[in-house]
N, C-alpha and C positions, 0 to 999 in steps of 0.2 A: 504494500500500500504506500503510496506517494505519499510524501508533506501533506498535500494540499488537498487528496483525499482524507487523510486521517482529521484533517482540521472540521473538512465538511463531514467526516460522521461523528463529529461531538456535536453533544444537545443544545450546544450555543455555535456563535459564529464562527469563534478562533479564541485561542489561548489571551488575547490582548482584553474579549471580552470576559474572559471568564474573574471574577471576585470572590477570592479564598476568605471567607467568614473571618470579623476583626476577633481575635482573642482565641483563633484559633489552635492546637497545638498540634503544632506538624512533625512533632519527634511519635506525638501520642498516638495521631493519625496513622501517619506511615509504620508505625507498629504493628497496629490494629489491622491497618489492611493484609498489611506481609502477613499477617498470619489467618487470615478469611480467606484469601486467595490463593494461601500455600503459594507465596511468594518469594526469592530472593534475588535481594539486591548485591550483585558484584560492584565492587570500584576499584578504581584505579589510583594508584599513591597519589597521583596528579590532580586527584577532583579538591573541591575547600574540604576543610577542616571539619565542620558539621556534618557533610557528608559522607566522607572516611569515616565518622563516628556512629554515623547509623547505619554502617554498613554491615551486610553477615557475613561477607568475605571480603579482603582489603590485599593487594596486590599488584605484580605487575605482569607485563602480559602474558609469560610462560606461565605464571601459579596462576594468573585469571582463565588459563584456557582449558590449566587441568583444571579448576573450580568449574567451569560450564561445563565440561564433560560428564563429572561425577552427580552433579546436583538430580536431587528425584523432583525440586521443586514445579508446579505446573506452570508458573512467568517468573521470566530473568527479566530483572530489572538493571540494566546495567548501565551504570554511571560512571560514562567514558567517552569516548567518540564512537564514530561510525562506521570503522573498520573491527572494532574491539566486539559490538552489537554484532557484525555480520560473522564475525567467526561463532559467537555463541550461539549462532543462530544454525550456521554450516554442519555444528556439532548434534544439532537438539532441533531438526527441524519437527519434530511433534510439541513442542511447547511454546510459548507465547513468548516473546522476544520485543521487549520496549525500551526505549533510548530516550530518555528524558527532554530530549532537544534533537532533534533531526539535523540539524543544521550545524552539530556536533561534528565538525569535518577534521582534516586533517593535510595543513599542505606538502607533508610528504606522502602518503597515499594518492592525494589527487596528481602527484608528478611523473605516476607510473598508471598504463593501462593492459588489459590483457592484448591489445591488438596490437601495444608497442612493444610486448615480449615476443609477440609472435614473430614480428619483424626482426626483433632481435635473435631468434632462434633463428631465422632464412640465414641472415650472418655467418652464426657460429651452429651450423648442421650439428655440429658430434657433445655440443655444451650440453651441461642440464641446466636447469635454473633451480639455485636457491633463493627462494625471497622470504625477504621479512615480514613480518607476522604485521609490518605497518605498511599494509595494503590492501586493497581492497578485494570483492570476491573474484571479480573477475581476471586481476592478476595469480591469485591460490592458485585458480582452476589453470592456470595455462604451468605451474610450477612443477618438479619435481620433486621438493622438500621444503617445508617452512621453517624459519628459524625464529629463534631473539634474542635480545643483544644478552641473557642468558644462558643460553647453550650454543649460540652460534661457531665461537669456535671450537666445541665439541662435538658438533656433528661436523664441520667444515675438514676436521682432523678425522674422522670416520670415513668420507670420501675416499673412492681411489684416488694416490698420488696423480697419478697420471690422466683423471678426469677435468676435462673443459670445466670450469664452472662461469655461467653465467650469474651475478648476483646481484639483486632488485630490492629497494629501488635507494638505498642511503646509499650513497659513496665513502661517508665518512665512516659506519662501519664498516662496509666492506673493506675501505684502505685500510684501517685497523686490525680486520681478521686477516688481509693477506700478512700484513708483518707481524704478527702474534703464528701464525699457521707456515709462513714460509711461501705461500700459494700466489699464484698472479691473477686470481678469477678480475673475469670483462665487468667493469661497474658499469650500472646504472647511474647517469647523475644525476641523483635527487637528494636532496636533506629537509631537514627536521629544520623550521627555521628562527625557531625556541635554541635550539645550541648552536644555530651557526652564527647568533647574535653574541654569543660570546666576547670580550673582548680582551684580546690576550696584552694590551695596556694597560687595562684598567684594572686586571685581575693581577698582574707584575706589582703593582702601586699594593692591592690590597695583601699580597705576599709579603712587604716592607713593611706594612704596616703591622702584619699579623705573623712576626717573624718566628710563633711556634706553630703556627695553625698548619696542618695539612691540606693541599690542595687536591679534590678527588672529584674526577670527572666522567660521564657517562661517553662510550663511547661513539654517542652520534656528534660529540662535538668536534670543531677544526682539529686537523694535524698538530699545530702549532700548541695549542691548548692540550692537547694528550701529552706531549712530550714535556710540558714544564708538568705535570701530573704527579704525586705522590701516588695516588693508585686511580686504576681505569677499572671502570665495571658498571654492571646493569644496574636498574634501579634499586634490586631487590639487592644484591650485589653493594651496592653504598650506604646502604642502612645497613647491612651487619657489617661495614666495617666499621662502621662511626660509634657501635654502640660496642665492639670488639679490641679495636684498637685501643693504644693506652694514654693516644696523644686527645688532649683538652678542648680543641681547636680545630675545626674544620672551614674550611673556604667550598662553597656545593656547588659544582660546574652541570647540573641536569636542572629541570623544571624544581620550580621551588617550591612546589605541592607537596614535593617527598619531607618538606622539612615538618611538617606535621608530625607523623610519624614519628621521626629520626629524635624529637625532641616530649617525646609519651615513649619512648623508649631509652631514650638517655638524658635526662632530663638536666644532668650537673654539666653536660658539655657545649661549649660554644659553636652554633653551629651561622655560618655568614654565604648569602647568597652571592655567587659570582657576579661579577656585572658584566653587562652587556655593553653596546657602543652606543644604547639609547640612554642619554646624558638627563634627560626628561624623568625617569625613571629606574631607579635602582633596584630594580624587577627581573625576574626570567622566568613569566608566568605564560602559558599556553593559553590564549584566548579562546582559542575550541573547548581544552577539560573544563575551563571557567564558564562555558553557556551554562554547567545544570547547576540547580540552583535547590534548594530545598521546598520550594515553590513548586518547580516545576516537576522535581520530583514525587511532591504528594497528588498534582494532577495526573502524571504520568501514571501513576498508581491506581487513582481513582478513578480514568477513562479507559486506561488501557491501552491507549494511544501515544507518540506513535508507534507504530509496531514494524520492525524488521520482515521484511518480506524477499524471498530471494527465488533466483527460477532453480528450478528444481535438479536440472542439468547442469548447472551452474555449481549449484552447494554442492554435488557429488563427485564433480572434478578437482572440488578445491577439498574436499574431504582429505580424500587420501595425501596428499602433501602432508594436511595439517596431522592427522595421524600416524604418520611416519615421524615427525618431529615429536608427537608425543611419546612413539614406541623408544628412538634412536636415544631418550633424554628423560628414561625412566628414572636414573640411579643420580640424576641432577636436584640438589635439593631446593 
């Protein structure tokens, strides 16, 4: 179902008209529903902080994808983007599959398509494709295995040496897994454009300034920015080092959503977001994971709208990728 159907089958006009009762309680709400509707809400480290807190699973995209596979709930509520929604959906197409904001995109998903892999396979005949789990369905379906920046170079190192790899659609991981793996796979060049705002001056300056703090960066961000890196790793990956390690101080080169978390689990350490080249703002927030809102979540809940809908041929091509990267990255915690 489109946006713009799902708007036209709620009992009012559009989300703009709808008015959430004053004194409402939308912790107590969205309870009460989850649990009349045998419902659960996945999130993403990256949603606000209220959200992560009413969530019944909090993660990042490898634990959200084993969490949508295992759940017996009858609707995923998931509080993420629009690529995150379609994989839960590719997984569980007999359950009800809603996105709090449709419009929950993503500008590295939208910088790759399936009919731009295809082109890329006429290319390189003998590659396979791995892509990232930050794409959309019709990229899966044209893949030979899905990864994320969790197991990615565990499966990339499971590979034959000597296989092509085609890898979709970050550059900046991919450039990362060929020098962590040894391997020379064909990039796609797309990024995440929350890390490529990085800025490896302004983050220098707060290194002087933060001269115990460790600097730990997620590896969609620039070259330049890994390599001044005390450690590189997934999201899920830089929360346990932050609450692991013995240093006081951290400087956080990924979306600053994780710092929620990272600070309800280690609550005595310093944690400082990276900065970006946007001088206006000392931020390095996703405006996508920022659409859902606790609003839109309890309507989301209460319509059941909107709802993930995928073609059938579609989810079944992108299945097997994605369950091959679940099988290949069982013994990954």
């Amino acid at each position: 179902m489109t946006f713009e159907k799902a708007l036209e089958a709620l009992p009012v006009k559009g989300y703009l008209d709808i008015e959430i009762p004053k004194g409402t309680d939308l912790v107590a709400e969205i309870d009460r529903m989850r649990k009349e509707k045998n419902a659960i809400i996945l999130a993403h480290y990256y949603q606000t902080g209220d959200i992560q807190d009413v969530s019944d699973f909090l993660g990042d995209s490898l634990q959200l994808a084993r969490a949508a596979e295992k759940t017996d709930a009858d609707m995923i509520v998931f509080c993420g983007v629009h690529f995150m929604a379609e994989t839960a959906k590719i997984l569980n197409p007999t359950k009800k599959v809603v996105l709090p904001d449709l419009l929950a995109g993503c500008t590295l998903a939208d910088s790759c398509s399936g009919e731009g892999i295809r082109e890329m396979r006429k290319q390189h005949p003998n590659a396979m494709v791995s892509s990232y789990i930050n794409c959309d369905s019709s990229v899966k379906a044209e893949s030979d295995v899905i990864v994320t920046s969790s197991n990615a170079q565990h499966i990339i190192n499971a590979l034959p040496k000597d296989q092509e790899i085609i890898f979709a659609p970050d550059k900046n991981l991919g450039r990362y897994i060929n020098q962590v793996t040894g391997r020379n796979m064909i990039l796609w060049d797309g990024s995440c454009y929350v890390h490529m705002a990085f800025s490896l001056e302004r983050i220098g300056q707060q290194m002087l300034d933060h001269p115990k703090a460790k600097l730990i960066a997620h590896p969609e961000s620039q070259k330049p920015v890994l390599q001044i890196a005390d450690h590189v790793g997934s999201t899920a990956d830089l929360l346990n080092y932050v609450v692991e390690d013995d240093a006081e101080e951290f400087i956080v080169a990924t979306e600053e959503g994780i710092l929620h978390e990272m600070r309800k689990r280690a609550p005595h350490k310093t944690l400082i977001p990276a900065l970006t080249d946007d001088k206006s703002c000392n931020c390095s927030e996703c405006k996508f994971m920022k659409l859902s809102t606790m609003e839109k979540l309890y309507l989301c809940m209460k319509y059941e709208l909107p709802e993930i809908q995928l073609d059938e041929e579609v989810r079944l091509k992108a299945l097997r990728p994605i369950n091959r990267m679940l099988e290949m990255s069982k013994q990954i915690k």
